[in-house]
N, C-alpha and C positions, 0 to 999 in steps of 0.2 A: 657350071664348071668351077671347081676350086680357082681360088686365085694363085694358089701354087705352080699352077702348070702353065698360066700366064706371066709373073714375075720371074723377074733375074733373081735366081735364088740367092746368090750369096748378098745381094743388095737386102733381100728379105732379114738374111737373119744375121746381116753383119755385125754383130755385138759382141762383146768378149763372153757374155753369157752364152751362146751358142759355142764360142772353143772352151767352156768348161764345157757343156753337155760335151764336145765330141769326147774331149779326155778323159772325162770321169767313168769311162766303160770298163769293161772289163774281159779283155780280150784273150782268150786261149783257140791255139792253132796245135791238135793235137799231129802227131809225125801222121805223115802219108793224110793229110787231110782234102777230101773232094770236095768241099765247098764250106762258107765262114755261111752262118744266121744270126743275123741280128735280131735278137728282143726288142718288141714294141709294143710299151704300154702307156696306156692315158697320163699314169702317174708317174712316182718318181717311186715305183715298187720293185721294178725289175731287176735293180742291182743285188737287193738284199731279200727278193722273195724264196722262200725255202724253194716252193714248187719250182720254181725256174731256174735254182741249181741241181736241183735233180734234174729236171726237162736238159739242164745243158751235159749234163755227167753221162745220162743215157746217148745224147748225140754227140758226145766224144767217140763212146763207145762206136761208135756207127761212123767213124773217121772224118765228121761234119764239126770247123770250127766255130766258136760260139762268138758273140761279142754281147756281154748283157749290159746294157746303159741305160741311166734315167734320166728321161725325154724332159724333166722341168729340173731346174736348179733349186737347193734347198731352198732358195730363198722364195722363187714359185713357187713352190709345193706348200710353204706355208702360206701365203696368200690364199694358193688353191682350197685349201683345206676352209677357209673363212668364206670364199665366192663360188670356187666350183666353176669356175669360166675359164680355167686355163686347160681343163680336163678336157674340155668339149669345143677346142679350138683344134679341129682337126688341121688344118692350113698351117699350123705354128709347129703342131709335131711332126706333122709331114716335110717340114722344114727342117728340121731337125734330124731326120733319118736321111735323110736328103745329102745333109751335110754328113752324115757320119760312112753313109756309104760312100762317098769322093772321097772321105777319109783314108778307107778299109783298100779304094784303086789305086791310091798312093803308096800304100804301107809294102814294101819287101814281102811280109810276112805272107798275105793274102792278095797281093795284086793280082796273082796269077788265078783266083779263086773267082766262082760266080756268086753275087752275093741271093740270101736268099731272106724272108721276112717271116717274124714268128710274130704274131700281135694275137693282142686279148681286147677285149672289149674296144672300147674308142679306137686303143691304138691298131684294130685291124683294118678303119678305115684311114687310118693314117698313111699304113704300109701300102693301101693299096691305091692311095693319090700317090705317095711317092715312090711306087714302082710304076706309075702310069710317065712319070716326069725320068726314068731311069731305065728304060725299055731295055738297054745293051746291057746295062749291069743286073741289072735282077733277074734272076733264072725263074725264082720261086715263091710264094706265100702261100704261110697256115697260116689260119685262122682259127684262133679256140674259144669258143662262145662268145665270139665278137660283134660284130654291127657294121660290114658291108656295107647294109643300106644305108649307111650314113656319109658314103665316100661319092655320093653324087654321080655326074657323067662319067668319074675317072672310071668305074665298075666297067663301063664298055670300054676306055681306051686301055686298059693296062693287057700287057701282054705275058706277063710271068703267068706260069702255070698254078694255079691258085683250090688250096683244098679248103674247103672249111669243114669246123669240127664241132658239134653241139651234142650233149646230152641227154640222153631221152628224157630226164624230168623236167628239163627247161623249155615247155612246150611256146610261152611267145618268143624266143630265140629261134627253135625249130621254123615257124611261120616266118619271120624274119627272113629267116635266111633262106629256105626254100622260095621267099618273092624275088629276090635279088637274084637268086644262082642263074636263071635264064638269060638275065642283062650282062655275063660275061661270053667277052665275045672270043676265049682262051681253053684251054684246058682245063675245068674244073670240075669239082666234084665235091658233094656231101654225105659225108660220116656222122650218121648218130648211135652214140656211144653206148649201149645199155645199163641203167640202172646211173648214168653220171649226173648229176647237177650242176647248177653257173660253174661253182669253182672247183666242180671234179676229184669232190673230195672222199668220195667213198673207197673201198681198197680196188685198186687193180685200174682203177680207171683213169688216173694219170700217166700210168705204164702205156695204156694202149693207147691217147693219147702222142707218147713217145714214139709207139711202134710207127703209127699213122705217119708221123711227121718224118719219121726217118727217113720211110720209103718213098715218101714224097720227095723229099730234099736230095737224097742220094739219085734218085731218078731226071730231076731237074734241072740239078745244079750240075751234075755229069755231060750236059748235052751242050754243043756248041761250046767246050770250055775255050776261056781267053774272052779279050773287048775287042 
């Protein structure tokens, strides 16, 4: 089991470098909005990745508020970049989303919203230790050619309805991720995308992608709304 789900989290990550991560997001609640997703990734890519402003443009469109933030501070992300150890401290970003969702239940804007988890590689076993530690506030997790199996016990404890999404050319992802899908003990489901790769770069295939995740979130994030 993570230690995340054992530890008092704000004792975890009481540092002022955790209230930059929460601030440094970048938050849009478009009008008539049915639920906020937060972006989780291993790195510190999520604010300024082109793909993930499009991913978040298409789920405006679909009345779903976004919050994109990156999970390390510049100053870890340059470290990371030299050791590669802060990439694959799922416990520390989990901590991280952890804090930014109590964030999101404070905030006017989206209190009233259920929150829901978009992660990519690392950061999808992130989202889904720290929606196992957030059962009441997370509705929902994508997962885009991520690594599940790397979120330990949480895979059985988390209860958000959880899609994952992989590429038909990314065939040890595929294996991956169909070992894991049986260990959730939720609503879940695998889409593999034709003709996509890791980073889903071919035409059309980020779109659907989008489509996937909307109907997901809109379906999820609507049910039991409020804490």
């Amino acid at each position: 089991m993570h230690s995340i789900l054992k530890e008092n989290n704000r004792d975890y990550l009481g540092s002022l470098a955790a209230d930059k991560i929460v601030h440094s997001g970048n938050l849009r609640v478009p009008e008539g909005a049915r639920g906020v997703v937060l972006f989780a990734h291993g790195s510190s890519t999520s604010l300024h990745s082109p793909q993930n402003r499009y991913l978040a443009q298409l789920l405006h469109q679909g009345r779903l508020a976004t919050d994109l933030m990156d999970l390390l501070t510049p100053e870890e992300e340059a470290t990371n970049l030299r050791t590669k150890h802060l990439r694959c401290d799922i416990d520390l970003l989990a901590a991280r989303l952890i804090r930014a969702t109590d964030s999101l239940r404070q905030n006017p804007r989206t209190c009233d919203l259920k929150v829901g988890y978009f992660g990519c590689g690392i950061g999808s076993a992130a989202a889904i230790v720290a929606a196992a530690a957030r059962p009441d506030a997370v509705g929902a997790i994508v997962s885009r050619g991520g690594r599940p199996d790397l979120a330990g016990e949480a895979v059985s404890q988390v209860r958000s309805a959880t899609l994952l999404i992989v590429g038909e050319n990314n065939l040890p992802m595929i294996a991956r991720n169909r070992r894991v899908l049986p260990q959730f003990f939720t609503q879940k489901q695998l889409d593999i995308i034709p003709r996509a790769t890791h980073l889903f770069e071919d035409p059309g295939t980020l779109k659907e992608v989008a489509r996937l995740s909307i109907q997901w979130f809109q379906r999820y994030l609507t049910e039991n709304r409020g804490w």
